[in-house]
N, C-alpha and C positions, 0 to 999 in steps of 0.2 A: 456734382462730381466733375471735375475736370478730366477731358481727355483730349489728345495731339494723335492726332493719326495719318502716319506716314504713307505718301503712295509715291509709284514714279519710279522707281529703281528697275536696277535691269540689267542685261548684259548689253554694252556697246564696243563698236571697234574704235581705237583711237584715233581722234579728229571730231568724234563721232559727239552727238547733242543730248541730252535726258531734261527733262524737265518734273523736278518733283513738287508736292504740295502736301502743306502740314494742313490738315485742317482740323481748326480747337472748336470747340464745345464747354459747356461750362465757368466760361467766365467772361466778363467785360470784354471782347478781346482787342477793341481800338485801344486799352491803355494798359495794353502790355509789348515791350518789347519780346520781341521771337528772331530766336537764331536758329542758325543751321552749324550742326558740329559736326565733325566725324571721327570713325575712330577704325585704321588698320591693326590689322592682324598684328601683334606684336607691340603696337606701338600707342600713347596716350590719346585719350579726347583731341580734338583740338576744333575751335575754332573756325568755322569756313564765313559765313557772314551772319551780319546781323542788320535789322530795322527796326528804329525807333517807333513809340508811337506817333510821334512827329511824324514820321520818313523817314528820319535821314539814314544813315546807311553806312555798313564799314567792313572790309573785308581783309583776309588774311592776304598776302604780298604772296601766295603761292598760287592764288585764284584770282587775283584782281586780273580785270581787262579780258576774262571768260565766263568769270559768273555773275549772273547777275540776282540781286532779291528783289522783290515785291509783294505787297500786300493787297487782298482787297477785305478790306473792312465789312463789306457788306457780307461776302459769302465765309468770314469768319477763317479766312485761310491766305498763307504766307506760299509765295513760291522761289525754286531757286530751280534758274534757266543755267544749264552747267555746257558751256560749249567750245567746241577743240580740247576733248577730253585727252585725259594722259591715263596710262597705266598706271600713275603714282598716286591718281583719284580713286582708285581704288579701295573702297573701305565699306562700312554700314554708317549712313549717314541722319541724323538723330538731330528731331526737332525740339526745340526751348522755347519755354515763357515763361518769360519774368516781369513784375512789375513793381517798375522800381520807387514808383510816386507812393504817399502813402495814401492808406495803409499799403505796404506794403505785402506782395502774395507770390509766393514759387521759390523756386522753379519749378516747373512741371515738363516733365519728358514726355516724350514720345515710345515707341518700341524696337522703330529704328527701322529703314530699308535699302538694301545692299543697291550697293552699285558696282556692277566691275566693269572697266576698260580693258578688254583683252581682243587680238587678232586672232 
């Protein structure tokens, strides 16, 4: 059984640092890609970053040059270092794995852990 279990959320002031960590169970997890998504109040999923089982790495144009991802392979879990936080970061932030080689397996979520950026 696969699970993604979110930790790391929180309340921060803006400027301010979080650092969260997905960590899976249940499957290969060096050959799956894991992203990080989020989703405010009101508004769709979207997209915050993602890593390859490669590495390599790709973020949304609204968090580049503040978040950063990584993985470590060994302890089975992905991290996203979120820093000079904005109020606009605001949301429940929600871990992915997909693997896209075949066979192919997922997505598998997470349950999701809030973040707010408030003074």
């Amino acid at each position: 059984q696969v699970q993604l279990v979110e930790s790391g959320g929180g309340l921060v002031q803006p400027g301010g640092s979080l650092r969260l960590s997905c960590a899976a169970s249940g499957l290969t997890f060096s050959t799956y890609t894991v992203s990080w998504y989020r989703q405010a109040p009101g508004k769709e999923r979207e997209l915050v970053a993602a890593v390859s089982s490669s590495g390599s790495t790709n973020y949304a144009d609204s968090v580049k040059g503040r978040f950063t991802i990584s993985r470590d392979n060994t302890k089975n879990t992905v991290y996203l270092q979120m820093d000079s936080l904005k109020p606009e970061d605001t949301a429940v932030y929600y871990c992915n794995a997909l693997r896209v080689a075949i066979p192919r397996r997922g997505p598998y979520w997470g349950q999701g852990t809030q973040v707010t950026v408030s003074s």
